[in-house]
C-alpha positions, 0 to 999 in steps of 0.5 A, spaced: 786 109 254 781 113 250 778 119 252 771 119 252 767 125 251 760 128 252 755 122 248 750 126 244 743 126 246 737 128 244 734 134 249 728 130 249 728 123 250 721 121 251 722 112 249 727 107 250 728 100 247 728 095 254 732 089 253 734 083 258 739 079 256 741 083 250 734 081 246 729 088 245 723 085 249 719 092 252 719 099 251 719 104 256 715 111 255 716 117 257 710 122 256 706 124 262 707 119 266 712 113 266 709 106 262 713 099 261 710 095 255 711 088 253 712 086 248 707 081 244 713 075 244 716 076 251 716 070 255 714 070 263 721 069 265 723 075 261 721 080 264 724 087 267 722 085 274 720 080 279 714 086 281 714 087 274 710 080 271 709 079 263 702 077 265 700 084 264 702 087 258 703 094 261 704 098 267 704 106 268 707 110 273 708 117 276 716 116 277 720 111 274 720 104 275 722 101 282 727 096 278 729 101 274 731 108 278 735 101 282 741 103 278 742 110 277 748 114 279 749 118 285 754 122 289 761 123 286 759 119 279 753 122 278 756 129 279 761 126 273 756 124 268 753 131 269 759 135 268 760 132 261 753 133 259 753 140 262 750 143 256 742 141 258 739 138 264 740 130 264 733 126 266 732 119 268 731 118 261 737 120 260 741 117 265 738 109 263 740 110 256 747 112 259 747 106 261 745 101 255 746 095 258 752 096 263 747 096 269 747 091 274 742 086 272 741 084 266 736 089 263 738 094 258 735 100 255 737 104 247 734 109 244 730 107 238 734 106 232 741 104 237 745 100 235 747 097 241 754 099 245 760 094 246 765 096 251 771 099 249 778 096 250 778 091 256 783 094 262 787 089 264 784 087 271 794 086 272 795 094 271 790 096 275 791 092 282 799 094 280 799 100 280 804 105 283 798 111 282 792 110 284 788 117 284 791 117 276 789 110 274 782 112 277 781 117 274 785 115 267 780 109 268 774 114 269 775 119 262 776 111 258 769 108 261 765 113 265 760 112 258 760 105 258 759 104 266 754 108 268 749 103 270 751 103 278 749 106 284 751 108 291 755 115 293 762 113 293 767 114 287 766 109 282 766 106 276 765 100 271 770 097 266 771 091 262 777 087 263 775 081 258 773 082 250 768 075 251 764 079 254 759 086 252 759 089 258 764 091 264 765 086 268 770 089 274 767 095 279 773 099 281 772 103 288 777 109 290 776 112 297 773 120 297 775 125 301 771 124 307 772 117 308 779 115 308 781 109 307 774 106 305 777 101 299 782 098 305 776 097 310 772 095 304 777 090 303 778 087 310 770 087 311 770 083 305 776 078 307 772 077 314 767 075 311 769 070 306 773 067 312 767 066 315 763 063 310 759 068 307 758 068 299 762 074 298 763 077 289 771 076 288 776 082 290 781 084 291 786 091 293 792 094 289 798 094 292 798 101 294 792 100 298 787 105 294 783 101 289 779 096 290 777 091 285 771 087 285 767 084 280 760 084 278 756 077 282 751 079 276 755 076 270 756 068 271 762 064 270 760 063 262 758 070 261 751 070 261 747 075 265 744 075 271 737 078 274 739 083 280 734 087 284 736 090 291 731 089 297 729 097 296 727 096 288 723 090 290 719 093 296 717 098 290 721 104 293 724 110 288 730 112 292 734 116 287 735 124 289 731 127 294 728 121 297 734 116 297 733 116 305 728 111 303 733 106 303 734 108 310 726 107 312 724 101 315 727 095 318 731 088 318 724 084 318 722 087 313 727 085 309 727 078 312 719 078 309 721 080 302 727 075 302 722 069 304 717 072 298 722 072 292 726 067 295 727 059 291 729 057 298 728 061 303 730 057 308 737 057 306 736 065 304 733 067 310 740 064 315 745 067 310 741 073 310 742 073 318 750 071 317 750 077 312 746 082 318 749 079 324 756 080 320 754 088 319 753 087 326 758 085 329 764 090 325 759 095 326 757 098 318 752 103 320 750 103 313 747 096 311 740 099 308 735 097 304 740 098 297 744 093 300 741 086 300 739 084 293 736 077 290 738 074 284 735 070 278 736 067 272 729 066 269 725 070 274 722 063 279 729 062 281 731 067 286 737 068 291 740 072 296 746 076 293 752 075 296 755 081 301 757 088 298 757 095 299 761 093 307 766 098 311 765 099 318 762 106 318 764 107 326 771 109 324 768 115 321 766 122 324 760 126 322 759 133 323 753 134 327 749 142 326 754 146 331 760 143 328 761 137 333 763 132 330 762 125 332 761 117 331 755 114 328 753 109 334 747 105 330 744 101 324 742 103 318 735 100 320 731 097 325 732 091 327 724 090 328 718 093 325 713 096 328 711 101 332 715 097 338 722 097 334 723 105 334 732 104 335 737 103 331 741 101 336 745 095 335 742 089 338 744 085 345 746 079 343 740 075 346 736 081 341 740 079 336 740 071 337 732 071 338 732 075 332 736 069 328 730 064 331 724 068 331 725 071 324 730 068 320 728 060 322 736 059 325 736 053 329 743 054 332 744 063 331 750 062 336 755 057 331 754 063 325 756 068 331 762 064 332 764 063 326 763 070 325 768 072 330 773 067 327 773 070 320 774 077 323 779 074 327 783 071 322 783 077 317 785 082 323 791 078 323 792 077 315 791 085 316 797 086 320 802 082 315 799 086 309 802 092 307 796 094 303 793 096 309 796 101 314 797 100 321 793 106 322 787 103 319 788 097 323 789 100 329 783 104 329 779 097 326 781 092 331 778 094 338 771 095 334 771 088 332 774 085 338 768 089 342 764 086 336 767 078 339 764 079 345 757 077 341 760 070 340 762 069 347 756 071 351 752 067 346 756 061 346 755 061 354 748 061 353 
């Protein structure tokens, strides 16, 4: 695989192209406060975000842009892409035109004059889930890529790479396990079988052999290789989580996220169910870290929005934290509220009767109790798929398993209701 060195950049970068799709429609300005300008020929269902309308020729900002901040790397890649540009302080600015058009979504940013950036040589999706090192292919993979799969978020060790030369842009997320999370793309991969068992969309996946990789590929790109419109629930409540303030993807609650699904959805009534099968799933395996950056819709031409298939799931409560004096101990609660309100302080997670009154109230579900249960025979099945699998440790498993066996009760006490 190639190497791929520091990319020159100016130490100033004041203006960037915004293209969607490919095609230059807009330019993000950088001098004083941020400003989106469209261009004079920029249809309505080209624009750079749902909240973002081509109605109005141009919007300004003191940070940047919701949709745009959406995407910027955090945690272990971040902390990559600053050693590789260590000679000069990076701003978003910078970080947007490191990403060129790789980003989740279909909008892309270039420094005037650019041509625009092509992936490398596509990896062959075969030899990364083959391998029998897996902390050098990532790591060969993140020297070859790092540049060109820059445009994601999220604090796990990750990156993007190509593996088909149809397509302009890296194609395949590829997810290893940091130090404080052992076994994270083993847990990842087992959520997401459950949850395919169950019936809830899911992107494609899969693990490698040796249980330390996993492969996912973008929900963003369609069959035919055209790009998708994506923004996360966080972007869509115009909310700048990156840096300092991403605990906002922490604040507020499921209801709330409810509310912006039936705003943006084409149908919501569809949204709002696989909405409440994608909370109650997090529910019951128990993945504390369903926050706002992980519900999402997608669109094609900006009237069509839908909810994104389930990402970013692992039961959390198999992991340990350390409180101030040292001890250690367990997340026991969701990422958000259930409800809004000053009535809804907890985080706790829901009773079954809660959450099923939830299902009705908030997310129109005539019948919460059958998504329960077919929940509970998706985790079923997968637990036993899990025992034959020799990708994933018996360890893992044994620390899994009466985690969602607790979670089945939901399924039970409901169907006795």
């Amino acid at each position: 695989m190639n190497q791929a060195g520091a990319r020159e950049l100016p130490e100033k970068l004041t203006r960037l192209e915004v293209s969607i799709n490919g095609a230059v429609k807009a330019e993000l300005l950088r001098d004083g406060p941020y400003s989106l300008v469209y261009g004079p020929s920029t249809k309505p269902q080209e624009a750079a975000s749902l909240i973002l309308p081509v109605d109005q020729p141009m919007y300004q900002s003191g940070d940047l842009f919701p949709s745009m901040d959406m995407n910027l790397p955090e945690g272990y890649l971040f902390q990559r892409i600053l050693e590789l540009h260590r000679k000069f302080g990076l701003q978003k600015m910078h970080l947007l035109a490191l990403a060129g058009d790789s980003g989740i979504g279909r909008v892309g940013y270039h420094m005037l004059g650019e041509a625009p950036r092509r992936t490398v040589t596509p990896v062959s999706r075969e030899d990364i889930l083959s391998t029998s090192d897996s902390e050098q292919m990532f790591e060969d993979l993140l020297h070859a890529y790092l540049q060109n799969g820059t445009g994601i978020s999220g604090v796990q060790p990750k990156v993007m790479v190509p593996s088909r030369a149809t397509l302009p842009v890296p194609d395949l997320i590829i997810k290893v396990a940091g130090p404080d999370f052992p076994g994270l793309s083993a847990n990842e991969f087992l959520c997401l079988n459950a949850a395919r068992h169950a019936g809830i969309a899911t992107p494609a996946f899969d693990l490698s052999q040796d249980g330390k990789i996993l492969v996912v590929d973008r929900f963003d790109i369609a069959e035919n290789g055209e790009r998708m419109g994506f923004e996360d629930i966080a972007a869509l409540m115009g909310l700048v989580v990156h840096d300092a303030l991403s605990n906002r993807k922490y604040e507020g609650s499921y209801q709330a996220v409810s509310e912006v699904i039936a705003e943006f959805s084409n149908n919501p009534t569809d949204d709002l169910r696989e909405f409440f099968r994608q909370l109650a799933f997090s529910v019951m395996i128990r993945n504390g870290d369903a926050h706002l950056k992980n519900f999402g819709l997608r669109y094609q031409s900006g009237d069509d929005g839908a909810l994104a298939p389930m990402f970013d799931v692992v039961t959390t409560a198999i992991y340990t934290f350390e409180r101030p004096g040292g001890i250690q101990d367990v997340d026991r609660t969701m990422a958000l509220k259930l409800r809004r309100g000053r009535a809804s302080r907890s985080r706790a997670y829901p009773t079954t009767d809660e959450l099923m009154t939830f299902g009705r109230d908030v997310c129109r579900v005539t019948r919460p109790q059958d998504d329960l249960a077919r929940i509970a025979e998706g985790m079923t099945k997968a637990l036993a798929d899990a025992r034959t699998d020799q990708r994933i440790p018996a360890a893992l498993v044994n620390q899994i398993q009466p985690i969602w066996e607790d979670g089945l009760r939901y399924a039970s006490e409901a169907a006795r209701n």
